[in-house]
N, CA, C and O atoms as a GROMACS GRO file, in nm:
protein
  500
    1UNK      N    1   0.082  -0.120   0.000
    1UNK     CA    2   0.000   0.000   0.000
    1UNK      C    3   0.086   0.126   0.000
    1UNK      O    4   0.043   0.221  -0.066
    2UNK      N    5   0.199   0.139   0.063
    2UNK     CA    6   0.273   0.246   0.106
    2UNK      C    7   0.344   0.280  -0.012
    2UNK      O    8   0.378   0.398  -0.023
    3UNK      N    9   0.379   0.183  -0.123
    3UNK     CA   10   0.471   0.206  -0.264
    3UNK      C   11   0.352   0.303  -0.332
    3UNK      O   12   0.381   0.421  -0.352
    4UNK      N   13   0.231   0.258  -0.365
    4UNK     CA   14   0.140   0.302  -0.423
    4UNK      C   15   0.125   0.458  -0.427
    4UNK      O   16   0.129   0.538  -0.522
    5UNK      N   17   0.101   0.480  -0.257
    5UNK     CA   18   0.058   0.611  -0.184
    5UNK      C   19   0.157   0.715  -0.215
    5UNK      O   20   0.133   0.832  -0.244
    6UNK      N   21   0.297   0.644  -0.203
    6UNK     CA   22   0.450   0.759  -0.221
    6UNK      C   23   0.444   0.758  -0.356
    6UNK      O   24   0.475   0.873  -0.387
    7UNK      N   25   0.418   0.685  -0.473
    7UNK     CA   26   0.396   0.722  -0.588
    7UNK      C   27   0.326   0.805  -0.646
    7UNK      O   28   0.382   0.872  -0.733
    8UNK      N   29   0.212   0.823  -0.625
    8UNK     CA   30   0.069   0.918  -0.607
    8UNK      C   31   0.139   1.034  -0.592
    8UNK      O   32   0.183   1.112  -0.676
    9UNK      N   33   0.144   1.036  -0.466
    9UNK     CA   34   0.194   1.172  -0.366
    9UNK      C   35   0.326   1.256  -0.433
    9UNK      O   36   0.335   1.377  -0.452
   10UNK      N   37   0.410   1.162  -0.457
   10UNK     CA   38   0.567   1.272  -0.562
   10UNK      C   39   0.511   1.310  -0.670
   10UNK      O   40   0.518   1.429  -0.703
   11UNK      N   41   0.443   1.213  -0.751
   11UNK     CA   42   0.416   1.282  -0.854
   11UNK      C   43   0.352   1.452  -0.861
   11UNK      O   44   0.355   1.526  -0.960
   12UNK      N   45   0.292   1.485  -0.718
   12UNK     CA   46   0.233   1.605  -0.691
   12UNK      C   47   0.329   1.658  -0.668
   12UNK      O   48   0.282   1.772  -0.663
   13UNK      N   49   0.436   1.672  -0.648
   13UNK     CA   50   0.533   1.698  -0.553
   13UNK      C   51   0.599   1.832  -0.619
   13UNK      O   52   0.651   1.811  -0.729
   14UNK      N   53   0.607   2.008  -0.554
   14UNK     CA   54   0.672   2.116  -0.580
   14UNK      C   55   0.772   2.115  -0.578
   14UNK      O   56   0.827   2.047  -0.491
   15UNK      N   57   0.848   2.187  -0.669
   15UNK     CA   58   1.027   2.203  -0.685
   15UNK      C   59   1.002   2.352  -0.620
   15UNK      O   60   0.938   2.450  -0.659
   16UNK      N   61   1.091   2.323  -0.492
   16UNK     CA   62   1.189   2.485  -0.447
   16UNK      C   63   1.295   2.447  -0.449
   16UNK      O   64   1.343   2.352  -0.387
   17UNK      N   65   1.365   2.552  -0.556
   17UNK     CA   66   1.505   2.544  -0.537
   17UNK      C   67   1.543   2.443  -0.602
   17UNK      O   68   1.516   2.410  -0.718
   18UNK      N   69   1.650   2.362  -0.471
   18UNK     CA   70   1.722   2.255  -0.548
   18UNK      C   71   1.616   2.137  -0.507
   18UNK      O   72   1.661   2.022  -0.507
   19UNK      N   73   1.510   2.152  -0.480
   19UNK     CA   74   1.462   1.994  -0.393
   19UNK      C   75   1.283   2.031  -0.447
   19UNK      O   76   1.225   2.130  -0.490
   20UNK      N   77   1.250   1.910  -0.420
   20UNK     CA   78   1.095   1.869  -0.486
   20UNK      C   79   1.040   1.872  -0.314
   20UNK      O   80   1.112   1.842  -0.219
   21UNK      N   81   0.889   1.918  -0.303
   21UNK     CA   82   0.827   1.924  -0.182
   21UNK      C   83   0.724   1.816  -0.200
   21UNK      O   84   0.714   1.790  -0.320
   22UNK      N   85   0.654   1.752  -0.137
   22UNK     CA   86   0.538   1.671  -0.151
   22UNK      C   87   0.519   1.647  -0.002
   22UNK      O   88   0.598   1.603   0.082
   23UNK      N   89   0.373   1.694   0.010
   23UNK     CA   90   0.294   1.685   0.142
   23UNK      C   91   0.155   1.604   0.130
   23UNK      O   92   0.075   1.623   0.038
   24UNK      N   93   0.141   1.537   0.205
   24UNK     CA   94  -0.012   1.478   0.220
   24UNK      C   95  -0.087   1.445   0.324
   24UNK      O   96  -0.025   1.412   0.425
   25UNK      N   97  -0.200   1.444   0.329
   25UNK     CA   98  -0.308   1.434   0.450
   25UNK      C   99  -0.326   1.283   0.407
   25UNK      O  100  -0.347   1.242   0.293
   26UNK      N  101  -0.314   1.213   0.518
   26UNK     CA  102  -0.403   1.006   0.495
   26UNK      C  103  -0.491   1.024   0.604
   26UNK      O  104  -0.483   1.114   0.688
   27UNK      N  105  -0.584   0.924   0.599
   27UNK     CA  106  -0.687   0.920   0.692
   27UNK      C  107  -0.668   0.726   0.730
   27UNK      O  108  -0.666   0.629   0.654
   28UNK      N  109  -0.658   0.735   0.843
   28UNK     CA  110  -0.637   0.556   0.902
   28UNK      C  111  -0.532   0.539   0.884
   28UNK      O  112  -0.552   0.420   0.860
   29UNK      N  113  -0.406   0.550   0.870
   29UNK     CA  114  -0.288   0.552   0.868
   29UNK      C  115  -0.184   0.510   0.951
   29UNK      O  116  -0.090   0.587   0.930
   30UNK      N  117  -0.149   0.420   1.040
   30UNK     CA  118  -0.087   0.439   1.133
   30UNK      C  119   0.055   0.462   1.140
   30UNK      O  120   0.126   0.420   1.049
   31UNK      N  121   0.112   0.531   1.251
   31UNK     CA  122   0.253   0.596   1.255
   31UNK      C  123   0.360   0.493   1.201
   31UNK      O  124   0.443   0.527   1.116
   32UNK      N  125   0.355   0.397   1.240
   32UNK     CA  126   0.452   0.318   1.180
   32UNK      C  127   0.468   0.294   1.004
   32UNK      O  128   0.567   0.292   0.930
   33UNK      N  129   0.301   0.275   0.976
   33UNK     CA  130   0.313   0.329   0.869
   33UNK      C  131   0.406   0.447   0.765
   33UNK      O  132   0.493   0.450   0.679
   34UNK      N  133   0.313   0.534   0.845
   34UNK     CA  134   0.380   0.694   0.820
   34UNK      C  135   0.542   0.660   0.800
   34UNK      O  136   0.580   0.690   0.687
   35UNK      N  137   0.612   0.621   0.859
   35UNK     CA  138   0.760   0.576   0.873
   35UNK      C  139   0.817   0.523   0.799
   35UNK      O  140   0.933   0.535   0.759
   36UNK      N  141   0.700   0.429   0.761
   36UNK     CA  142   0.760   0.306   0.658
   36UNK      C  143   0.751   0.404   0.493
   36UNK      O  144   0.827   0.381   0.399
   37UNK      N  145   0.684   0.469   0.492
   37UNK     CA  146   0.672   0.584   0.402
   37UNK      C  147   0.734   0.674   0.354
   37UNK      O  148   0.754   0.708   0.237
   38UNK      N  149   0.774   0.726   0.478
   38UNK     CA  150   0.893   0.819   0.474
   38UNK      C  151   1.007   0.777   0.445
   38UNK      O  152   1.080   0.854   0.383
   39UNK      N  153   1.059   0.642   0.479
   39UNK     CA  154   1.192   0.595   0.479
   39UNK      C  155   1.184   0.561   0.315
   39UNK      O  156   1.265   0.576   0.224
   40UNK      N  157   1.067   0.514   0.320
   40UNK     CA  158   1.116   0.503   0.134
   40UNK      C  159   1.129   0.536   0.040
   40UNK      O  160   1.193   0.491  -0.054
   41UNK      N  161   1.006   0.713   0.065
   41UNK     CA  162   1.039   0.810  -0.027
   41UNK      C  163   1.209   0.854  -0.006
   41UNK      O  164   1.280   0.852  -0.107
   42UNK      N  165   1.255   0.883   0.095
   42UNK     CA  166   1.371   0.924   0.150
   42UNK      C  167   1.539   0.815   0.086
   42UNK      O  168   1.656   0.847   0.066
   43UNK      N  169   1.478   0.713   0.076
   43UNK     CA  170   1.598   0.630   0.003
   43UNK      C  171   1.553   0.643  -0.137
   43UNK      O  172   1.650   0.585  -0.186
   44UNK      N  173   1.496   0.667  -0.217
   44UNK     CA  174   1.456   0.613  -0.356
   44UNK      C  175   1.440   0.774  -0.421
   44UNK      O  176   1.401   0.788  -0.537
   45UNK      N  177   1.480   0.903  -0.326
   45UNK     CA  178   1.456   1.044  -0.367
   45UNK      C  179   1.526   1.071  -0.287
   45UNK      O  180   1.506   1.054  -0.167
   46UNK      N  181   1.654   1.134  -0.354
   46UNK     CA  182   1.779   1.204  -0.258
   46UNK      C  183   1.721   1.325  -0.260
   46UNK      O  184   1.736   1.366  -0.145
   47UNK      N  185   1.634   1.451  -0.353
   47UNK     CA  186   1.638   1.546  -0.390
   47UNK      C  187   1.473   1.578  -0.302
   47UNK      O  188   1.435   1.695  -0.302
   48UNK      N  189   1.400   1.490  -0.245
   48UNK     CA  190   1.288   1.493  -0.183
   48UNK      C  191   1.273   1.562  -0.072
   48UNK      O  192   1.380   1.554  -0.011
   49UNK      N  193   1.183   1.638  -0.001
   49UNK     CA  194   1.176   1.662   0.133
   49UNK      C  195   1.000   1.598   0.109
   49UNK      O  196   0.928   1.604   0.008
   50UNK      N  197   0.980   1.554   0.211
   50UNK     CA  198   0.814   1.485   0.281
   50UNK      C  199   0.795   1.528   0.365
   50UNK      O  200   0.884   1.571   0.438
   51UNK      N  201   0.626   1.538   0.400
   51UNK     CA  202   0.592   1.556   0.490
   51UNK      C  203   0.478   1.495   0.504
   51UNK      O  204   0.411   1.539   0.411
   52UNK      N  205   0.387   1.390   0.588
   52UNK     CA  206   0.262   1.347   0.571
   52UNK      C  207   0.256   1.330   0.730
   52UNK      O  208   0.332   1.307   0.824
   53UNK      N  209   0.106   1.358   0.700
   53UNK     CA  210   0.029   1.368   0.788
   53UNK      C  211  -0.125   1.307   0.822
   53UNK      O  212  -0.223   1.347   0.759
   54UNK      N  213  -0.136   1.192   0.942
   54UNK     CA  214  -0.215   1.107   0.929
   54UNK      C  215  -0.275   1.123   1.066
   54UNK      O  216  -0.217   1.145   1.172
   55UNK      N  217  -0.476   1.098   1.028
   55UNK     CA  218  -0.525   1.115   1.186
   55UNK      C  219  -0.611   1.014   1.171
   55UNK      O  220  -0.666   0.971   1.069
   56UNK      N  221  -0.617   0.976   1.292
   56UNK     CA  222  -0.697   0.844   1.313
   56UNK      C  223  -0.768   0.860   1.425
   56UNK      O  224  -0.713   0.888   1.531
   57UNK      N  225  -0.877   0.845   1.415
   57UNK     CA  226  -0.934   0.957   1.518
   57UNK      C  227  -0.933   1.074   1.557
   57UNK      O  228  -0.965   1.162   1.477
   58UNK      N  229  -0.881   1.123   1.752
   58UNK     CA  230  -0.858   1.221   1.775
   58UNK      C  231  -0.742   1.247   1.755
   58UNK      O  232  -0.724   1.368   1.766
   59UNK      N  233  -0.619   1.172   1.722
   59UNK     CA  234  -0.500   1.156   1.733
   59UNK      C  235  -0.397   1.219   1.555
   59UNK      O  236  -0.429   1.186   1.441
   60UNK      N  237  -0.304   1.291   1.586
   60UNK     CA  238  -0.274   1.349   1.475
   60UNK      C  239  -0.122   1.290   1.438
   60UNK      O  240  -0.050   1.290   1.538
   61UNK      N  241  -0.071   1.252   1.344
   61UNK     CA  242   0.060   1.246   1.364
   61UNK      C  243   0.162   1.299   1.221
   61UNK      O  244   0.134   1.279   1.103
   62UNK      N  245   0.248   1.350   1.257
   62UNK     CA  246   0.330   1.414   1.122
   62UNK      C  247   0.444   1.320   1.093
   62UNK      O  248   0.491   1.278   1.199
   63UNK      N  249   0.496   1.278   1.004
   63UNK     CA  250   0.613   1.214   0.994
   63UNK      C  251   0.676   1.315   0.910
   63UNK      O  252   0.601   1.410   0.889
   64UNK      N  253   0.802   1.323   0.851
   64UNK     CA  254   0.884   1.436   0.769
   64UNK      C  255   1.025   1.323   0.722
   64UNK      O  256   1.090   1.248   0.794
   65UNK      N  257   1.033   1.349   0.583
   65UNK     CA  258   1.179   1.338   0.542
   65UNK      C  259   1.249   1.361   0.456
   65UNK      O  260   1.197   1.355   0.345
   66UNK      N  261   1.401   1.399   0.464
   66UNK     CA  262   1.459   1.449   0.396
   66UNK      C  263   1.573   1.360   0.288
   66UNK      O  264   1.666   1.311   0.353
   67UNK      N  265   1.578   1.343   0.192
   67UNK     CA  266   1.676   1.256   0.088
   67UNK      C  267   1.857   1.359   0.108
   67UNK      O  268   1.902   1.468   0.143
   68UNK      N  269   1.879   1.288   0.079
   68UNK     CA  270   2.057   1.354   0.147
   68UNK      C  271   2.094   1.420   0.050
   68UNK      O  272   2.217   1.412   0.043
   69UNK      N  273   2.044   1.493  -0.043
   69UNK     CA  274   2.037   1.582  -0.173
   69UNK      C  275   1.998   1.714  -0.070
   69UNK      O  276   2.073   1.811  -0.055
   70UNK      N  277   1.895   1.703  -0.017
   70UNK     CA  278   1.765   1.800   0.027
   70UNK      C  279   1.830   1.825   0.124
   70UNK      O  280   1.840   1.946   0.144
   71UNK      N  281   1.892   1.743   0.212
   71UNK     CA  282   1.992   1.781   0.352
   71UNK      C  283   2.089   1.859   0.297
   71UNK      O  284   2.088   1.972   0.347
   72UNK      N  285   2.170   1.843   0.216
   72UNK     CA  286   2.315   1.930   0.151
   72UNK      C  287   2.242   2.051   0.096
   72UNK      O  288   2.311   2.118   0.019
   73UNK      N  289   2.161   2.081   0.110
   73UNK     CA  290   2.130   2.203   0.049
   73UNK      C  291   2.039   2.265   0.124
   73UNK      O  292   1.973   2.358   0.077
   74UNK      N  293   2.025   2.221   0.249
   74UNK     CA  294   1.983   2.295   0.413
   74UNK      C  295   1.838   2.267   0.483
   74UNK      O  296   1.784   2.327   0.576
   75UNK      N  297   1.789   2.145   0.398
   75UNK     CA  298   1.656   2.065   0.496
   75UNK      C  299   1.694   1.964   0.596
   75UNK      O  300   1.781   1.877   0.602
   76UNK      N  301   1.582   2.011   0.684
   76UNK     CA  302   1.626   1.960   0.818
   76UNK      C  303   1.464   1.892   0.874
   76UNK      O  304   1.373   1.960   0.922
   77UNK      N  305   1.463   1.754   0.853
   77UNK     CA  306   1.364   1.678   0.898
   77UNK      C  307   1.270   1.749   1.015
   77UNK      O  308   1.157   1.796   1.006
   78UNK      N  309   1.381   1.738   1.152
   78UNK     CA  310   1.320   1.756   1.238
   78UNK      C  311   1.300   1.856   1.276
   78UNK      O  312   1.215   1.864   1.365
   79UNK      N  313   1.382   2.011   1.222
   79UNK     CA  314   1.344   2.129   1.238
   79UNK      C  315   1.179   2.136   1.174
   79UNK      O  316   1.096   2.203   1.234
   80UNK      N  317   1.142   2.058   1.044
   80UNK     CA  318   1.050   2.097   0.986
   80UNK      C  319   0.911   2.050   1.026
   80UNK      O  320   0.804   2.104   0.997
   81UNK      N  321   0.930   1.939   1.099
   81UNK     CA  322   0.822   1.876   1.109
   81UNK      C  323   0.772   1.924   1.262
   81UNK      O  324   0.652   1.912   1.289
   82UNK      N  325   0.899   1.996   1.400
   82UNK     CA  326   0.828   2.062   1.456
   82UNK      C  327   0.776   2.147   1.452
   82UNK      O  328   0.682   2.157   1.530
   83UNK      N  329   0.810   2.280   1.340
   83UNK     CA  330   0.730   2.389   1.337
   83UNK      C  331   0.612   2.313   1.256
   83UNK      O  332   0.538   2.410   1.235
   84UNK      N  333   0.562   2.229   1.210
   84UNK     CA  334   0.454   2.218   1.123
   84UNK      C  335   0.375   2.196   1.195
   84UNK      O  336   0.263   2.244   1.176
   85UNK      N  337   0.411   2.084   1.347
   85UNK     CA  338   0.320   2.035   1.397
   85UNK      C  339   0.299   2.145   1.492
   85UNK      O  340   0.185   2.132   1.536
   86UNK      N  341   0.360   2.253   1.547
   86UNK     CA  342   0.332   2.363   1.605
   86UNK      C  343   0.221   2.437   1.566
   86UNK      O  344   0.162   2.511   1.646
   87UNK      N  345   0.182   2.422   1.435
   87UNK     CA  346   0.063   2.512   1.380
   87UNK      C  347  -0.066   2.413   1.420
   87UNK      O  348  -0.171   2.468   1.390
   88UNK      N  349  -0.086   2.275   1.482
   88UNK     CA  350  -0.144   2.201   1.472
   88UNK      C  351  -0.141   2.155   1.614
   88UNK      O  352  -0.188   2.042   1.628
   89UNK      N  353  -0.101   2.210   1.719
   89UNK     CA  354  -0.128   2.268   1.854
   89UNK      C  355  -0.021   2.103   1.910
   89UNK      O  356  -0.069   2.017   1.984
   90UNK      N  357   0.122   2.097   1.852
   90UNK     CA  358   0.164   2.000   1.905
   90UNK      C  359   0.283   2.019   1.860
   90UNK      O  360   0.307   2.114   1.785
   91UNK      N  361   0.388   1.918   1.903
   91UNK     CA  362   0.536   1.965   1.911
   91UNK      C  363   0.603   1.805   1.834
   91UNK      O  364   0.542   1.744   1.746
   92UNK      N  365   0.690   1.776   1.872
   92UNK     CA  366   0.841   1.708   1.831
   92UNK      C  367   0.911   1.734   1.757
   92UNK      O  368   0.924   1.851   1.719
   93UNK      N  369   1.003   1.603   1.694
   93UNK     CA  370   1.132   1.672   1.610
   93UNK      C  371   1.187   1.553   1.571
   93UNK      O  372   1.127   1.445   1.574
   94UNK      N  373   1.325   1.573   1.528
   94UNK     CA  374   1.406   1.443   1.520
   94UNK      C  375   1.520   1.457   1.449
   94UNK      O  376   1.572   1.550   1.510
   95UNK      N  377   1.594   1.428   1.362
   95UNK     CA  378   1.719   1.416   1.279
   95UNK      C  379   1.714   1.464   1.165
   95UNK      O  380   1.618   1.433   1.095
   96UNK      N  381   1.806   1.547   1.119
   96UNK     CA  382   1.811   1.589   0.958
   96UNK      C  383   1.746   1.519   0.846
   96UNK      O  384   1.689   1.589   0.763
   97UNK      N  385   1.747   1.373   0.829
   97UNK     CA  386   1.701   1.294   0.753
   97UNK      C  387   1.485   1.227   0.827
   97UNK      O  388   1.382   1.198   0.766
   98UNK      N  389   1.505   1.230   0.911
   98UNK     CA  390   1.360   1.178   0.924
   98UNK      C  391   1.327   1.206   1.072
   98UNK      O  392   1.415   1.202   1.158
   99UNK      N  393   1.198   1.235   1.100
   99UNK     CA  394   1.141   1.274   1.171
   99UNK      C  395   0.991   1.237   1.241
   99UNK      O  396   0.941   1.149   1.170
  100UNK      N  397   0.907   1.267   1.345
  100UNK     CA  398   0.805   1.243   1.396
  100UNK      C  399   0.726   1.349   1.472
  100UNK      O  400   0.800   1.415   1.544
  101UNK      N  401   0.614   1.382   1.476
  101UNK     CA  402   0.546   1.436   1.543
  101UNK      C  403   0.389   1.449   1.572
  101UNK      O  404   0.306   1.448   1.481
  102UNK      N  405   0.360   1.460   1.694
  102UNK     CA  406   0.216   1.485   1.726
  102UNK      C  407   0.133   1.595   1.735
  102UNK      O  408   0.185   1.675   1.812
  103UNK      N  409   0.010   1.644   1.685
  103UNK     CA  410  -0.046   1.754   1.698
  103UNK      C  411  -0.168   1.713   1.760
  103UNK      O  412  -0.205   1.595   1.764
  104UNK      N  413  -0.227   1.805   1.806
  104UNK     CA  414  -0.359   1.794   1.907
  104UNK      C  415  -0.439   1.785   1.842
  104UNK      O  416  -0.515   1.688   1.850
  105UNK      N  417  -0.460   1.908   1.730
  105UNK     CA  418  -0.564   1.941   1.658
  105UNK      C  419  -0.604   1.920   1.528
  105UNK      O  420  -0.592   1.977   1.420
  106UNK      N  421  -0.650   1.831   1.568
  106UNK     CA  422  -0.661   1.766   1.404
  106UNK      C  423  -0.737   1.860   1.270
  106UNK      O  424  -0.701   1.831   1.156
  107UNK      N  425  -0.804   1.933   1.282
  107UNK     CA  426  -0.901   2.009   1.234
  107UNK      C  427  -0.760   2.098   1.143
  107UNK      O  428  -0.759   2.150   1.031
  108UNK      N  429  -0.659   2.087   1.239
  108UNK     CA  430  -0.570   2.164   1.124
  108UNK      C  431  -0.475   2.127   1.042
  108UNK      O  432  -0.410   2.212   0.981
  109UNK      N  433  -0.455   2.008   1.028
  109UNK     CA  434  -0.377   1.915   1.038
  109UNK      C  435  -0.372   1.962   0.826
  109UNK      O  436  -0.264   1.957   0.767
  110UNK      N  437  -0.445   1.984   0.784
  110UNK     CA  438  -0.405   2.050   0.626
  110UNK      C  439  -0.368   2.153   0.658
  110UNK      O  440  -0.249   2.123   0.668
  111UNK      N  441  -0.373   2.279   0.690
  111UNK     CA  442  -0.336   2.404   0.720
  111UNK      C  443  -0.176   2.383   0.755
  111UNK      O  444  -0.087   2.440   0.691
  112UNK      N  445  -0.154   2.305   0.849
  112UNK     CA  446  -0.072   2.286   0.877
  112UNK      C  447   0.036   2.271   0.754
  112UNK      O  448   0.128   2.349   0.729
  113UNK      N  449   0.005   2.166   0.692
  113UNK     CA  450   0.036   2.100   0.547
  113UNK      C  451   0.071   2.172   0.468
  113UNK      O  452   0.181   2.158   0.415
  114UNK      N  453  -0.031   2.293   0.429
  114UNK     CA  454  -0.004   2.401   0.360
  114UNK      C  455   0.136   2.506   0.381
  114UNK      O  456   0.196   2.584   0.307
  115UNK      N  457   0.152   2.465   0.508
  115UNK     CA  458   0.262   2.585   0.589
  115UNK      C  459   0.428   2.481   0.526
  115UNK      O  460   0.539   2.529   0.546
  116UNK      N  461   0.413   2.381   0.475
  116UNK     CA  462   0.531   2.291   0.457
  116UNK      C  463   0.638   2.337   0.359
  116UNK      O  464   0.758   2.320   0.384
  117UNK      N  465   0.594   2.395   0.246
  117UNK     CA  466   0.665   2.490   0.130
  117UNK      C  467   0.712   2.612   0.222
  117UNK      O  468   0.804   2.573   0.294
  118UNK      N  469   0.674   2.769   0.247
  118UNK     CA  470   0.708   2.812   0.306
  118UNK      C  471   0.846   2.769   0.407
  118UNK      O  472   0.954   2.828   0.396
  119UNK      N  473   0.829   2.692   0.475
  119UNK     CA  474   0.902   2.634   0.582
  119UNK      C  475   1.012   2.580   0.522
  119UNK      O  476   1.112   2.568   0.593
  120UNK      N  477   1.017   2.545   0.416
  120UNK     CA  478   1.093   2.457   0.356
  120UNK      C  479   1.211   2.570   0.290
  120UNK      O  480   1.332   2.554   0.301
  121UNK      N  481   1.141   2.690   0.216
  121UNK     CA  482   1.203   2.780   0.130
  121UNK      C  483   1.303   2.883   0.252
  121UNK      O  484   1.396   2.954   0.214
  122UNK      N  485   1.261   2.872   0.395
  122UNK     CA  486   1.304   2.946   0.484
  122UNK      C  487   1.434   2.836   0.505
  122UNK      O  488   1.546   2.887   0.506
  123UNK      N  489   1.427   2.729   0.517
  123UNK     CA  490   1.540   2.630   0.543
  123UNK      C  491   1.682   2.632   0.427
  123UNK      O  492   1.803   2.633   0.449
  124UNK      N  493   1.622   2.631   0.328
  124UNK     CA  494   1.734   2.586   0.235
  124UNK      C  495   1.861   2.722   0.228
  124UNK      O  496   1.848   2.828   0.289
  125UNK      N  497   1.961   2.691   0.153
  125UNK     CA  498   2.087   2.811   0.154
  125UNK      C  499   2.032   2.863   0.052
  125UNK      O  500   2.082   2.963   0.000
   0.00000   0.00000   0.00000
């Protein structure tokens, strides 16, 4: 399921700069999932930054990652995925290359999404 979804999803995917953006909202998703997702856009797209975002219920969760193209040229997983989930009334973080986080509010959880370009264009050199 997860090859399918990351296929879908890049193909949407914005060029800033030197790196392609692709963000998405899933619904039923679970975090491990999310992970298994990220890690593969992230090996199979050096030039990628991700960000998805999955709620299952009340529960919100962001995963983020960066291809080692997208890192050399100043994306930072876990810088990105806490300010995202900050707009979405929740925090974490994690490593240059991949990341995790929880938000409270699910209701914003696209808004949030939307804020991922921006964030991204503030990161790079």
């Amino acid at each position: 399921m997860a090859a399918g979804k990351t296929d879908d999803i890049l193909s949407g995917a914005v060029t800033v700069g030197e790196v392609r953006v692709a963000t998405a909202l899933l619904n039923d998703v679970q975090p491990d999932e999310l992970r298994k997702m990220t890690d593969t856009v992230k090996a199979e797209n050096a030039d990628v930054v991700a960000v998805f975002a999955a709620v299952n219920g009340a529960k919100l969760t962001f995963c983020a990652c960066c291809g080692k193209d997208a890192i050399a040229h100043g994306a930072h997983a876990g810088n990105l995925v806490r300010e995202v989930a900050k707009l979405a009334g929740g925090n974490g973080g994690g490593k240059p290359d991949s990341a995790m986080a929880g938000g409270k509010e699910t209701d914003k959880a696209q808004t949030a999404l939307n804020a991922v370009i921006e964030l991204v264009k503030a990161q790079l050199k």
